[in-house]
N, C-alpha and C positions, 0 to 999 in steps of 0.2 A: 322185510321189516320196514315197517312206516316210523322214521326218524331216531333222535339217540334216545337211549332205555336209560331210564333212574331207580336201582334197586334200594331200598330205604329199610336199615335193620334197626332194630333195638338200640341196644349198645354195644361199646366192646367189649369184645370176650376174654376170659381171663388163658384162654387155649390158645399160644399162639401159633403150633404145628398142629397140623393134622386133625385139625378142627371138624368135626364131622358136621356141623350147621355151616358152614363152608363147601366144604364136598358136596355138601345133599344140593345147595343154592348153583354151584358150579356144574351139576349131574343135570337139573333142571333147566339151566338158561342152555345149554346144551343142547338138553333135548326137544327144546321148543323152537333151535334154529339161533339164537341168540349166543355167538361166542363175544361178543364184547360190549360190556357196559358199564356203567361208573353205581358207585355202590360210596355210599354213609350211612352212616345211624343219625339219630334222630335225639339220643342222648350222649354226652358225650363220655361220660366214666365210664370203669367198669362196675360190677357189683351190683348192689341195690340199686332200683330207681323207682322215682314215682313221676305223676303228671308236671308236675311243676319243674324236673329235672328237664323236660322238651326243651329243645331249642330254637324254638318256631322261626325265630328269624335266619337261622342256617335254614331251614329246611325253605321256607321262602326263596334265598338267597340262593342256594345250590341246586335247586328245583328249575332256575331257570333255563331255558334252552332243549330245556325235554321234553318229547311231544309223547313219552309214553313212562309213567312211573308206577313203578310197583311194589307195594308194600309189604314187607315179611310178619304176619300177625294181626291180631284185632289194635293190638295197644297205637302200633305206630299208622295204620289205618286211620283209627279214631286220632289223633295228631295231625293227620292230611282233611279230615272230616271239619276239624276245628278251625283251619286256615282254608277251608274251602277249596283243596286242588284236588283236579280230579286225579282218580287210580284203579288201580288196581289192587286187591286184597289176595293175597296167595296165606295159606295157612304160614303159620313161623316154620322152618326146616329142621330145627334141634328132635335130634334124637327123644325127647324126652315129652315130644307132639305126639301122640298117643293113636289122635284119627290118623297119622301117617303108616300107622301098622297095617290101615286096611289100603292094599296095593290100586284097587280097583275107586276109590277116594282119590289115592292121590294121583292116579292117571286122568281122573274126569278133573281136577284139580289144574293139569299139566295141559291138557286141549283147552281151558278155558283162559290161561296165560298166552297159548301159542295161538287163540281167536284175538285176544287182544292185541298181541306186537303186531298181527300180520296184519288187523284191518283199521 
């Protein structure tokens, strides 16, 4: 893997055990070869958020020194879109991601993370 990984979620979760958006993100850097990265959100509550809740200056601020970051979702994507850093966009992990039911999605989903750390 070419340098430190930045995984970038939503916000936080109201699950603090056994969190299955957790798992599925931990299943994933896993299986892409990635056992160690540093991980925030991009909002900082839990519950409701909209655009205006971003934290753009954290995410400037804590973005730095990473030469590969990757975003969980379109929301927090478009958040790195808006600050201009490049990324990576991987679908959100929550159970409740729908294109994640189709296995053969999120495998081409999984090569196209594990093209990015490696090159």
């Amino acid at each position: 893997m070419k340098g430190k990984v930045l995984v970038l979620g939503i916000n936080p979760s109201f699950k603090k055990k056994k969190n299955p958006t957790l798992i599925r993100l931990h299943r994933w850097m896993k299986d892409v070869g990635c056992d160690v990265f540093s991980f925030t959100n991009v909002v900082h509550k839990e519950g409701v958020y909209n655009k205006s809740d971003i934290d753009y200056n954290w995410i400037t601020e804590c973005s730095q020194g990473y030469e590969k970051i990757v975003c969980l979702g379109d929301f927090v994507s478009s958040a790195m879109l808006y600050i201009d850093l490049p990324h990576h966009r991987m679908p959100h992990p929550s159970p409740l991601n729908r294109r994640l039911n189709d296995k053969a999605y999120e495998r081409e989903q999984l090569d196209l993370l594990k093209e990015y750390l490696w090159n």
